[in-house]
C-alpha positions in Angstrom: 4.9 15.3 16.4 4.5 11.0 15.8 6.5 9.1 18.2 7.1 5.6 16.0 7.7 2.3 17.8 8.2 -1.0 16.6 7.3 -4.1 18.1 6.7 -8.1 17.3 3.2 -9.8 18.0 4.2 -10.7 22.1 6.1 -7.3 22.8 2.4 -5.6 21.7 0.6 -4.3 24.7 -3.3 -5.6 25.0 -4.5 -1.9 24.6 -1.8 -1.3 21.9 -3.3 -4.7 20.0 -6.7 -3.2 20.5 -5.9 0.2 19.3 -3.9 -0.7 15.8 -6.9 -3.7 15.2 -9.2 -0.9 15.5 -7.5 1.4 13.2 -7.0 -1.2 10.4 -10.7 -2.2 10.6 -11.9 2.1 10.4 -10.3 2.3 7.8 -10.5 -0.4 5.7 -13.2 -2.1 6.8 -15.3 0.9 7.3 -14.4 3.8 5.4 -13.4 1.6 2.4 -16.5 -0.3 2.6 -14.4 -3.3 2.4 -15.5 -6.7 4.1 -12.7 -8.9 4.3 -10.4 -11.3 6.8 -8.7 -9.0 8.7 -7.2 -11.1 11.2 -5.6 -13.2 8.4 -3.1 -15.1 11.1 0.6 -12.8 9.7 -0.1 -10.5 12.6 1.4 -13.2 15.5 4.2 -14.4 13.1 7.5 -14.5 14.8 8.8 -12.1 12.6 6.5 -10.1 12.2 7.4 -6.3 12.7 4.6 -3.9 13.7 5.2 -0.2 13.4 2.8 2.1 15.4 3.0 5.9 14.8 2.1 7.7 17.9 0.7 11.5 18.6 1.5 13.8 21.0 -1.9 12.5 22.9 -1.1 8.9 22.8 -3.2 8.5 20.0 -2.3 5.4 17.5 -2.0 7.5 13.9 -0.5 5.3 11.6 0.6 1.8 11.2 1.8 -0.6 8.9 3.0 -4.5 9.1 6.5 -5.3 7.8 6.5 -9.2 6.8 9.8 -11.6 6.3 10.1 -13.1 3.0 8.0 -16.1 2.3 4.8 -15.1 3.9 2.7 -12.9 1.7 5.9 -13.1 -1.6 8.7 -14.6 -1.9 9.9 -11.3 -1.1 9.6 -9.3 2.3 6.7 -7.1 2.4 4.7 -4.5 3.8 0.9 -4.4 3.9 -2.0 -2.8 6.5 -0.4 0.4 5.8 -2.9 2.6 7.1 -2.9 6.8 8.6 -5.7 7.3 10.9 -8.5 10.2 8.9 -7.7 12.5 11.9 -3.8 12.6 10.8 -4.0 12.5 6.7 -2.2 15.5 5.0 0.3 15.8 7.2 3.2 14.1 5.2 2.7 11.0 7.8 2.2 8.7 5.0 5.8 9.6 3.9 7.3 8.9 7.1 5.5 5.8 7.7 6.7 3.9 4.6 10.4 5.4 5.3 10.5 3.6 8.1 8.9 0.6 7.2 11.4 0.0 4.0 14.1 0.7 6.8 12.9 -2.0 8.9 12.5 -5.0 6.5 15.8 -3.6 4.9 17.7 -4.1 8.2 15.8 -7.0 9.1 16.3 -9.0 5.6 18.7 -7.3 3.4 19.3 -9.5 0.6 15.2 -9.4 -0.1 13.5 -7.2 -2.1 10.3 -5.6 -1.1 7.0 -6.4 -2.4 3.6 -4.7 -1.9 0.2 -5.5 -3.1 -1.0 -1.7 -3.4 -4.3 -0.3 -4.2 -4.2 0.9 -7.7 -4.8 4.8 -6.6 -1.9 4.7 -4.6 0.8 3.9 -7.2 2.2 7.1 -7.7 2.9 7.4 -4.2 4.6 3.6 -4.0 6.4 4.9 -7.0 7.5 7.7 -5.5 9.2 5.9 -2.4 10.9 3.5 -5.2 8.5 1.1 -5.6 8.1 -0.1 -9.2 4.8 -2.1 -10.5 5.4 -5.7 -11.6 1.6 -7.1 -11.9 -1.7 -6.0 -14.2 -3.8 -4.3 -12.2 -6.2 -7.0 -10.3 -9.4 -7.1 -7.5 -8.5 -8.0 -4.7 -11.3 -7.2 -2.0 -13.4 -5.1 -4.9 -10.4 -2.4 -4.9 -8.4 -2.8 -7.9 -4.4 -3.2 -6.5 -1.1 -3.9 -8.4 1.7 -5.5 -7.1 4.9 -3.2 -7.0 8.4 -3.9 -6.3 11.5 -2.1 -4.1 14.3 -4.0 -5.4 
């Protein structure tokens, strides 16, 4: 059972900062073999959302970053969408971008939702509505597409 929470940049604990970092860069840093800017400055935005899925251990399982309109699109967005190795197959995935539509929904409803997603993950995106609107493209080596929840 995930517990999910949602926090912006200054409600985030030091551990719990520590923890979703960490996550981001094991996965795609590490197990995507992926060097890029991590820390890219969106995380400390004032509206910045952060949603942290939490396990029965008090284990950090999956994340993403919800982002108001103007900052990676014109549109709202949500990126760093990551489930820890550990957790994968468990429908988490699922749950994780639910909630994450739901937030930037309620927290700019006349936006649409953009992602940039990596290209092996488009039938997912499509599945939770998302439609592509871009040519596939590299971005960090990993060919992505930009997709769309209007």
């Amino acid at each position: 059972m995930v517990q999910w929470q949602e926090y912006g940049f200054s409600a985030l604990s030091v551990k719990q900062l520590y923890e979703l970092i960490k996550l981001r860069i094991d996965v795609f840093v590490v197990e995507q073999h992926c060097p890029y800017p991590e820390l890219d400055g969106k995380d400390t935005l004032p509206q910045t959302r952060h949603l942290l899925g939490i396990d029965e251990h008090g284990a950090l399982v999956a994340y993403a970053r919800i982002l108001a309109p103007g900052v990676s699109y014109a549109d709202s967005s949500i990126g760093r969408v990551v489930v820890a190795r550990c957790a994968r197959g468990a429908g988490l995935a699922e749950s994780l971008m639910h909630r994450a539509i739901a937030i930037a929904q309620a927290q700019w409803p006349q936006a649409n939702i953009q992602i940039g997603a990596q290209q092996y993950l488009s039938g997912f995106y499509q599945r939770m509505g998302f439609t592509p609107v871009s040519d596939v493209y590299l971005e960090d080596g990993i060919p992505h597409v930009d997709m769309l929840l209007s």
